[in-house]
C-alpha positions in Angstrom: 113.7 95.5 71.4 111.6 96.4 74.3 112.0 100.0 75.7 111.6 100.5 79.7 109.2 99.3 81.6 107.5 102.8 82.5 107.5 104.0 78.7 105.7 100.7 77.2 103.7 99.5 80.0 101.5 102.1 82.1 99.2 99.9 84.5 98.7 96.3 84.8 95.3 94.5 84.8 94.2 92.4 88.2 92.2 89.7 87.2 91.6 89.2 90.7 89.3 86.1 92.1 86.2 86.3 89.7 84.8 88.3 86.9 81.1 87.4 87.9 79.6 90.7 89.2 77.5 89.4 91.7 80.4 87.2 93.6 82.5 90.3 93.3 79.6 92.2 95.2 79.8 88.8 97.9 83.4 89.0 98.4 83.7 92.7 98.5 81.0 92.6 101.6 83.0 89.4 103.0 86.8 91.1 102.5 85.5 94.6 104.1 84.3 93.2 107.1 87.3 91.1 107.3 89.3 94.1 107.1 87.1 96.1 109.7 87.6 93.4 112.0 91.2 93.0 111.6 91.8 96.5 112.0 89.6 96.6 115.1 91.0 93.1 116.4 95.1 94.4 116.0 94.4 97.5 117.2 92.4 96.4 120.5 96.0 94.1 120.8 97.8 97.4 120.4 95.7 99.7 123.1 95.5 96.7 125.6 98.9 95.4 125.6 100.3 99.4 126.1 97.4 100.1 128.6 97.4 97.6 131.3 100.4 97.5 133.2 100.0 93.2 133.5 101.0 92.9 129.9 104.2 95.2 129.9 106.6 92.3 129.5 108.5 91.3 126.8 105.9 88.5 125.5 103.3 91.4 125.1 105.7 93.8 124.2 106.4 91.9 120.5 103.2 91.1 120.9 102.0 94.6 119.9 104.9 94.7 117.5 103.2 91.6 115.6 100.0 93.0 115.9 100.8 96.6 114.7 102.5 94.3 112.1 99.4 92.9 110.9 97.8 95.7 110.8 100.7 97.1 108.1 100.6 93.8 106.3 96.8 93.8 105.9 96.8 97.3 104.6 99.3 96.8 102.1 97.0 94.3 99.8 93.2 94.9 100.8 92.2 98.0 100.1 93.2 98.0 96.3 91.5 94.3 96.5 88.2 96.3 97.2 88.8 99.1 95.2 89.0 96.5 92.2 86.3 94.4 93.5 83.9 97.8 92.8 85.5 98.7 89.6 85.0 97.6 85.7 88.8 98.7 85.0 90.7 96.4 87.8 94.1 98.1 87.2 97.0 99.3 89.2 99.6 101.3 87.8 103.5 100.0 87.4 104.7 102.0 89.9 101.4 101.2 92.1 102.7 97.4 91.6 106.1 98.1 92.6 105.5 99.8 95.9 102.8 96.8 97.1 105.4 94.4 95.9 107.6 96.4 98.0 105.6 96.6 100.7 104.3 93.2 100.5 107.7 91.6 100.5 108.9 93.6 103.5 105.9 93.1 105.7 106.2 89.5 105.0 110.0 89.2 105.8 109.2 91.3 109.4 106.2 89.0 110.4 108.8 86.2 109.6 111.6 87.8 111.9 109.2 88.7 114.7 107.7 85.4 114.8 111.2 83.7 115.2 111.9 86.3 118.1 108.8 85.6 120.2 110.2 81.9 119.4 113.4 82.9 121.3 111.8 84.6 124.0 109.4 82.4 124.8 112.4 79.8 124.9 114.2 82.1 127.6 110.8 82.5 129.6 110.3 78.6 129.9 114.1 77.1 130.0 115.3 79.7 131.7 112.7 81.4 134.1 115.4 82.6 136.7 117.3 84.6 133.9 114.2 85.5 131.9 114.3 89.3 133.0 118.0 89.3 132.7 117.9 88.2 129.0 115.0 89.6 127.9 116.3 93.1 128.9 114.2 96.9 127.2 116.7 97.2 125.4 117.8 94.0 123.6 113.7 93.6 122.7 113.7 96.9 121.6 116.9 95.9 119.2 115.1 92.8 118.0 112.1 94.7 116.9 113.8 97.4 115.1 116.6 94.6 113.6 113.0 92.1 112.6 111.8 95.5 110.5 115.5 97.0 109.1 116.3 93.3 107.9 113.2 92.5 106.0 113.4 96.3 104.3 116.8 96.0 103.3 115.8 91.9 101.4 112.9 93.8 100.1 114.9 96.4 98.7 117.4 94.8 97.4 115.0 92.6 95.3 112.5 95.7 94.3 115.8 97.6 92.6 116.4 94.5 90.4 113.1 94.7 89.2 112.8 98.1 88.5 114.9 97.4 85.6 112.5 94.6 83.8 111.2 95.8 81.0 107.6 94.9 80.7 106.1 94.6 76.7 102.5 93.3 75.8 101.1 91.1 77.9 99.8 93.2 80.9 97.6 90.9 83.1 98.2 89.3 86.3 96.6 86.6 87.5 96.0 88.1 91.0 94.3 90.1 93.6 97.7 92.0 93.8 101.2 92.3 92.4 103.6 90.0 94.4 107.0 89.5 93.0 106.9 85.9 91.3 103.8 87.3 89.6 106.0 89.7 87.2 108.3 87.2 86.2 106.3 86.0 83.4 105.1 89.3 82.1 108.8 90.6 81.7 110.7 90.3 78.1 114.0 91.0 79.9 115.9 88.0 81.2 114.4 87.5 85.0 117.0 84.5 86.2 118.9 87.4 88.6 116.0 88.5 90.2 114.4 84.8 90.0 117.9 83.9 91.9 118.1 86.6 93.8 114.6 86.2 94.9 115.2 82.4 96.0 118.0 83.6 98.0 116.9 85.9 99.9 113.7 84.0 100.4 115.7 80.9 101.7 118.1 82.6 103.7 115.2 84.4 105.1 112.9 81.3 106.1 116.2 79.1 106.5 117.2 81.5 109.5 114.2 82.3 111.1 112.5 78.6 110.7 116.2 77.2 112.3 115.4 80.1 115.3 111.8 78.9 116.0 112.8 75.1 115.5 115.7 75.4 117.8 113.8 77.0 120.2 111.0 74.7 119.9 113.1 71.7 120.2 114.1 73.4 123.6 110.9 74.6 124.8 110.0 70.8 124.4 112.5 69.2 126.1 111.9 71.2 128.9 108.4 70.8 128.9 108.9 66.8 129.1 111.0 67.4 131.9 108.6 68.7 134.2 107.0 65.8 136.4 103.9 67.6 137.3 100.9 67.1 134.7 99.5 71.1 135.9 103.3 72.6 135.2 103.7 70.8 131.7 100.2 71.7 130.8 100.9 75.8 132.3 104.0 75.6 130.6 103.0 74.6 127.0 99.8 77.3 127.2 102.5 80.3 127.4 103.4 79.3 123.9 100.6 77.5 122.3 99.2 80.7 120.9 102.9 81.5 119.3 102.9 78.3 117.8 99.6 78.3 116.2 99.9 81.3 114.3 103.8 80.0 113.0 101.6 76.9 111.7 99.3 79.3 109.8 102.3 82.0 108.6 104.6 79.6 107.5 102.3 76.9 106.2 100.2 79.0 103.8 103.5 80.9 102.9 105.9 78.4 102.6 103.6 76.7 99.9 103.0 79.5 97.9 106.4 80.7 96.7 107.3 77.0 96.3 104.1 76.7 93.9 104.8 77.7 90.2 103.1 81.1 89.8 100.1 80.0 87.6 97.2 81.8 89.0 95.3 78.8 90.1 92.4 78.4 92.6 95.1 76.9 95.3 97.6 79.4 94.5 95.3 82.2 95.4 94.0 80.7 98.5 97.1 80.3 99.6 97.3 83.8 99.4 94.7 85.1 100.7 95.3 82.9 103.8 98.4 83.9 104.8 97.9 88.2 103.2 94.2 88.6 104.5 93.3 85.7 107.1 96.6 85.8 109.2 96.5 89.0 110.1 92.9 88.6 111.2 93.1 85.3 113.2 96.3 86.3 114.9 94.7 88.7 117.6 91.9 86.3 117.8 94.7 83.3 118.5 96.3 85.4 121.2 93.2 86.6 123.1 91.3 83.6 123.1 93.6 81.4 124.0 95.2 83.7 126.8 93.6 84.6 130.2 96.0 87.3 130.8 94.8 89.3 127.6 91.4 88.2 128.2 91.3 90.0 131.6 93.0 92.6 130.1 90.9 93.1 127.6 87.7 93.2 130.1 89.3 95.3 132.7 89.8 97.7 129.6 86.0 97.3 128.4 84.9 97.7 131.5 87.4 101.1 132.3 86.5 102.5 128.9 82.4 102.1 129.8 83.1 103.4 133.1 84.3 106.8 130.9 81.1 106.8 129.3 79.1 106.9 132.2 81.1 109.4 134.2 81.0 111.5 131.0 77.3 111.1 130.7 76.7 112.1 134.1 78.9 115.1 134.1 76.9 116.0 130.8 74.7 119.2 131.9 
């Protein structure tokens, strides 16, 4: 009969995305400067959209929400990805597993919720313009924010207690860059089908109401769109939420098609997951400032302030 899972089974064994040295060296080089830069890409998002007094609406305002976010997210799975991409023992301890599983499952759930609210408040901004401020009050986007982050802890703790009763017994390896739920299942001897049921739940009711949010929304923003009669107003109009739209596309797509794949540590499977873990949180910053002039002039004016320091400061130098 198999004891607890923190008396038989100490650490687990990340197999990771090769066990050729030299492509391990490759990737570490390619995944630290993809972490440098989205680091350096969120939190330019971050400084810019609290610095400059043009983006202190409610757009920017979840804006930096997403990006710190990413940031979170990106932090969560990376840095043990390099730390095993150096090592010959590419372990993490159970406990180590459970709090990025943890951690990974909540970040997830809040980049799902704050991706349906900017869906909702782009929807007030372009259907209703007049009562845009109205709606989209401090407060009530300051309540979405913190209800986006206290939902998706409370599904990811409700999930992570389950599985802190599996018992784990021989078999120790995952075949993974890190510990996501579905990936314990079949290392467990204990019967899995509540947490496998519980996991589906929460996971549909999850994407089930914050997909029917963005699609709603969507459907709106559309409809709207169509009904503008000048070519300039429909295309001004759709730019505000382009941006928002492609980075649901990426989110959902690469996510959505992961947990419905069987977990079986296949080529797809993991590029799935690194899309959606390590790319997203990259090429969301990029989305939003290159394919918006406001926080492109933002982002100059604050270049160009932050130079303007470094001169003054230079000059003041005895």
């Amino acid at each position: 009969m198999a004891t607890g899972n923190h008396s038989s089974i100490k650490e687990f064994i990340l197999l990771g995305l090769s066990a050729d040295t030299h492509i391990q060296a490759l990737l570490f080089v390619l995944f630290l400067m993809i972490y440098l830069l989205t680091l350096l890409g969120n939190l330019l998002i971050i400084l810019v959209t609290h610095t400059d007094s043009t983006l202190h609406t409610p757009m920017y305002f979840f804006l930096s929400h997403l990006s710190f976010q990413d940031l979170c997210y990106s932090s969560v799975t990376v840095p043990k990805m390099l730390e095993n991409l150096l090592s010959q023992r590419k372990v993490i301890s159970v406990e180590g597993c459970m709090a990025q599983v943890f951690f990974v499952f909540a970040t997830t759930g809040t980049e799902a919720c704050l991706l349906s609210v900017m869906a909702y408040d782009r929807y007030a901004a372009i259907c209703h313009p007049l009562l845009y401020r109205q709606v989209m009050r401090k407060q009530l986007c300051v309540r979405l924010v913190w209800g986006s982050w206290v939902v998706a802890f409370l599904d990811a703790l409700i999930n992570i207690l389950l599985a802190l009763d599996l018992d784990f017994c021989e078999v120790q390896t995952i075949h993974h860059f890190s510990c996501e739920l579905p990936s314990l299942f079949p290392l467990s001897c204990s019967d899995v089908s509540t947490n496998a049921e519980m996991l589906l739940s929460s996971a549909l009711l999850h994407a089930i109401g914050t997909c029917l949010l963005i699609f709603f929304s969507y459907t709106r923003i559309v409809s709207t769109i169509l009904s503008i009669s000048s070519t300039t107003g429909r295309s001004k109009a759709f730019s505000t939420c382009s941006s928002h739209l492609t980075a649901v596309i990426l989110f959902y797509g690469s996510a959505i098609l992961r947990y419905l794949m069987p977990t079986s540590g296949s080529p797809l499977e993991l590029i799935l997951s690194i899309q959606y873990s390590v790319i997203t949180p990259l090429v969301n910053p990029l989305i939003y400032s290159l394919k918006n002039k406001e926080v492109k002039a933002a982002l100059r004016r604050t270049i160009l302030k932050y130079l303007q320091c470094l001169r003054q400061h230079g000059r003041d130098r005895p």
